[in-house]
Each structure stands twice: as C-alpha cells, then as structure tokens.
N, C-alpha and C positions, 0 to 999 in steps of 0.2 A: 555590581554585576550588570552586565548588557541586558537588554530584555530581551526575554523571545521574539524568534520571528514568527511562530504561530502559538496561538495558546487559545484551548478548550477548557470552559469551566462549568461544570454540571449541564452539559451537552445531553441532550436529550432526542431521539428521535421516533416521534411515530406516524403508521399508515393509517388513512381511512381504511373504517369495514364498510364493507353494501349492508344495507338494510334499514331501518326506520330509529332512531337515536343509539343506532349501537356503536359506542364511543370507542377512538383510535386505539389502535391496538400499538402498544409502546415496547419500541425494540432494542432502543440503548437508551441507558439508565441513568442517566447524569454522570457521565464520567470525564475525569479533569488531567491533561496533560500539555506536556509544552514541549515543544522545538526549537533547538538555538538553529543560528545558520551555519552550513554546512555541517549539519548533524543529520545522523541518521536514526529515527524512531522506528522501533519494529515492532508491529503489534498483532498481536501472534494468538489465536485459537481454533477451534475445531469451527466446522462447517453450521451454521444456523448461530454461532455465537455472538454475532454482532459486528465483526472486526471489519467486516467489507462497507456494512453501513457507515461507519464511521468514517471512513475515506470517503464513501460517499455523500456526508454531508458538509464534510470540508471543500468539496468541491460542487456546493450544490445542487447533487443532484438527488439530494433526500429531504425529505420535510424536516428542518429544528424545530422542534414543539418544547422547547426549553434550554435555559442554558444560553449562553453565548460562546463564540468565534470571535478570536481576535487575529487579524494578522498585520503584520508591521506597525501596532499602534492603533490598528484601528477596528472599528467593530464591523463585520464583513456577515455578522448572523441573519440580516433582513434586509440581503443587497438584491436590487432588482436584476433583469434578466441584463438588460445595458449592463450595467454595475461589474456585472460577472464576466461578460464578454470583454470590458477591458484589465477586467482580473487575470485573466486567463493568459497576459503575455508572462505574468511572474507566478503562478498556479498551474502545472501541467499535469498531465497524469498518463499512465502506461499502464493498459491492460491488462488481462488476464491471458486472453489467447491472440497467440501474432497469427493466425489464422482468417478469424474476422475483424478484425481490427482495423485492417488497411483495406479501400477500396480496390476489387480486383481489376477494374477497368484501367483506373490510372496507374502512369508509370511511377517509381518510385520519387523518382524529380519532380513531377508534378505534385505526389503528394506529400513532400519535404517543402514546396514552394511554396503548397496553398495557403499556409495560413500566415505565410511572410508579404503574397502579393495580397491578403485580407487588411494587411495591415500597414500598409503603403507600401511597401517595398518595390522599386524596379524591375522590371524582369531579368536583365543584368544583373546587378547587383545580388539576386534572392538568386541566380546562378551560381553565383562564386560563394554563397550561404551554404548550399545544399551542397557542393562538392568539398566544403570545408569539413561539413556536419560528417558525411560520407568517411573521410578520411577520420575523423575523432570517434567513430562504433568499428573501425576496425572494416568499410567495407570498399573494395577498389570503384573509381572516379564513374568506370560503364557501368555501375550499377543503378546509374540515375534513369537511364534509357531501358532499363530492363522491368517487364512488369512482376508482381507479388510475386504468380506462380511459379516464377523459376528460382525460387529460394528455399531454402529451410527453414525450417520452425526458428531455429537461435538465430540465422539472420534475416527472419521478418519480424522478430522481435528486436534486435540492433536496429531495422530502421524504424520499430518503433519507437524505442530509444531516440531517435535522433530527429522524429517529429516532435516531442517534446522538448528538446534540448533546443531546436530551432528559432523560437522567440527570446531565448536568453531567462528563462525562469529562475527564482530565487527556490523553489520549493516544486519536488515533483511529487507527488501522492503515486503509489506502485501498488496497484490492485493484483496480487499473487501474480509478478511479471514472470515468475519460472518456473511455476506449478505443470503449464505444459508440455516441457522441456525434457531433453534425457538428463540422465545424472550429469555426465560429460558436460553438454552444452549448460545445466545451469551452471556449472565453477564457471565457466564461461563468460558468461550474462553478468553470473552476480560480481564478478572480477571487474570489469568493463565498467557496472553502476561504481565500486570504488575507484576508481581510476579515473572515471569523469568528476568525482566530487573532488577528487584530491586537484585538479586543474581549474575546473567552474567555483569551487565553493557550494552549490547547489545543498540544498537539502533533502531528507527522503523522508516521508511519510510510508515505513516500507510495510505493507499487510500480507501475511501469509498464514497458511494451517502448519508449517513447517518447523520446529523449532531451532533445526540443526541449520537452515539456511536464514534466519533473524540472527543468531550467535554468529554468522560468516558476517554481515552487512553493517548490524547495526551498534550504536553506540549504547542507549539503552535504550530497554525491553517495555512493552505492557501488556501483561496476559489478560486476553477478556474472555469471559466464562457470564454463556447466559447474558450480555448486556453491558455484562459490569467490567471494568477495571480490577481485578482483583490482587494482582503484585502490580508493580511496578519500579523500574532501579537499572543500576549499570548492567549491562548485559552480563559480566562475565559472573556478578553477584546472582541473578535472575536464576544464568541455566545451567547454575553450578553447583548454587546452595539455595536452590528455590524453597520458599515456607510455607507456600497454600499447597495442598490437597492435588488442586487443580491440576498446577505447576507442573506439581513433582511427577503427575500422572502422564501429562505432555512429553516432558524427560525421556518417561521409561518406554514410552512409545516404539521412539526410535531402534531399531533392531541392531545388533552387533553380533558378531563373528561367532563368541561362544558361544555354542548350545547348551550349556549349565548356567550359564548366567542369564541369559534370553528368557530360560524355562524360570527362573528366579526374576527376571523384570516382570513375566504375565503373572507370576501368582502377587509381587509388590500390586500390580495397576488395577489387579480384582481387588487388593484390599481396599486401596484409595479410593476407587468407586463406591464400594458399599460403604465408605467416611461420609464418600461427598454427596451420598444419597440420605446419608441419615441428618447431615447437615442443611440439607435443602431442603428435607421434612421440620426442620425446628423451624426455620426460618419461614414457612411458609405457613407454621401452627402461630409462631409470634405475630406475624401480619395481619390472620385471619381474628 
C-alpha cells in the first residue's frame, strides 16, 4: 500500500490557562487518522467539538501537546516557524468566511501574486499564474483588477480557492469553506473543490458541522464528539449506517420534506441525547 500523504497519531491539543500552575486545558484527545493523496477527509461535528482545532494543528496554528504529525514521511509535529513557512507551498488552507479572509485594500491580482512573488516568482510570470488560477475557479481574466468588494460571498471564496491553489499544494485543510454560503452557492463551491481535485490531484482535509455537505465532498468521514474521533470509515458506510450514538444524532439533524417523519427525527435525536448523556455520565464516573 502507498503510504499516506498525511497521518495524525494520538494527536493531542491543548491551551494555556491564566493563573498560578493551572495546567493546559486539553481540547483534542489523541486522535489517529490518515490522508492518501488526492483524497478527501471530512471531519464532521457540532460547534466546540474539536474538529476546527484539528485542522488547526495540521497547520500550526494550534499548540500539539502530544502525539505526532506526519506528512510525506516526515515528522512536521515540532517544525519551527521557517520550517512552516516553507511548508506552506504544499499545505494550504481556505477559511471559514470569504468576507475577511482577503485584504480589502488589495486587488484580487495582487492578492493571487502575493505569495508567488514571496516565493521568487517574476512579476511576469506570477501574471500569467494568477490569470491561469482565475480561469480554473470559474472567474473571468478582469477579475484580477477588480477589488474584494465587488464580489459575492461564493466568488470571494473561488478566489479564495484559488489563493490556495496558487503555490501548487499537495494537501489543502478547508476550515468550514461553505458554512457562509447560500444553499445554491455551496453546490457551487463544493462542485468546483471536486473538480479541482479530479485535475491537480490535491487533497482535502475538509472540516465542517455539516454532515450532508462532508457526504457531497469526501471520501471518508471522522466524527469528533467532544475531542475524540469517535467513528470513522468510508463515507457512504459513515452517513448511511452510522453506529455511535453521536453519528446517528448528526444524521437525524438534517431536516427533510416530511412533516411526520421530521416529527419522528426530533423525538429519534431526544432519545440519542439522553443515551449520549447517560453515556458520558459512566465514562466520566470510570475516570473519576
């Protein structure tokens, strides 16, 4: 078998507390998963569970207090702030909101250039870069002279998309890239992410609260709940015959057409709650 192009093993992350030895407060729990290339990982939970840190310490910008990061062979868990800056041409990432994301001052061309002329590139040359990248998110050639504000949300996220895509990355991490998107513009967006992977190869690290848009994206799934990894598997196995508690609660979230069976998902997601509370009461009497 190939080996992965990224692999987390008992990955750990925590923050300093203020005050006199009051010890890190620990937010992802050891948790273990791998990325081939040109694969897509969707890691999928509610808000406070962990899922955003985790992308974020693939891309250092969270403390690892355990565990290791490996990527292409190599150990990237305690790379310095150099180390990362020239990680960064095959590590990209795409935020949450295309709103603040892009400088509103610069035009879109300069901020497709910047981190090509960071990285030698001519000004020439990182020209015919940014009007390439332009034309592969689906946006026309004058959009490189045009600033943020005269854009939409789905296409200031395409040129978010396509600052990433600009150093040639083997691996993008997607911090909830359609969360602030209409329904419309995420088929959109998340259309455009498959469609660049199927031409570059790229990989996705894709994080979202969403389950219905991880099943559109990704290959397989990892549900985190509270820190932990707690399924993980081919997606269509994941969010079809899910077997944690969690999962299946994620599932019945999602809203559908009929009003007898919707009224039949809220009274399933109250039971599974009160499972997954009696559940987290054992396990927190086992520890103690």
């Amino acid at each position: 078998m190939t080996a992965p192009l990224l692999r987390a093993q008992g990955l750990k992350v925590a923050y300093p507390v203020k005050g006199f030895r009051k010890p890190p407060v620990e937010i992802v729990h050891g948790v273990d998963f791998e990325i081939g290339a040109g694969e897509t990982l969707g890691i999928v939970g509610e808000s406070g569970s962990g899922k955003t840190t985790i992308g974020r310490a693939i891309l250092g910008l969270a403390p690892i207090s355990g565990g290791a990061v490996e990527y292409d062979g190599r150990d990237i868990t305690a790379f310095s702030a150099r180390e990362r800056r020239a990680l960064s041409r095959e590590i990209q990432v795409v935020f949450q909101d295309p709103y603040s994301s892009l400088n509103p001052s610069l035009t879109i061309g300069a901020t497709l250039a910047e981190p090509l002329i960071v990285q030698g590139w001519d000004k020439a040359k990182a020209t015919r870069r940014v009007l390439d990248l332009l034309d592969q998110v689906g946006l026309p050639k004058n959009a490189a002279a045009r600033l943020p504000r005269e854009f939409s949300g789905g296409q200031r996220q395409r040129v978010a998309i396509a600052r990433a895509l600009a150093p040639g990355p083997r691996l993008i991490v997607c911090d909830e890239p359609v969360s602030a998107l209409d329904l419309s513009t995420q088929a959109t967006v998340m259309d455009l992410f498959i469609d660049i992977q199927r031409e570059t190869g790229v990989a996705y690290l894709f994080v979202s609260h969403d389950l219905a848009v991880v099943r559109h994206i990704s290959h397989r799934v990892g549900v985190v709940y509270r820190g932990e990894i707690v399924e993980q598997g081919p997606t269509r196995q994941v969010t079809k015959d899910p077997e944690h508690p969690y999962t299946q609660r994620l599932l019945l979230a999602a809203p559908i057409a009929d009003p007898t069976a919707q009224q039949q998902r809220r009274a399933d997601r109250v039971r599974l709650r009160a499972l997954q509370a009696e559940q987290d009461l054992q396990a927190m009497g086992a520890h103690a």
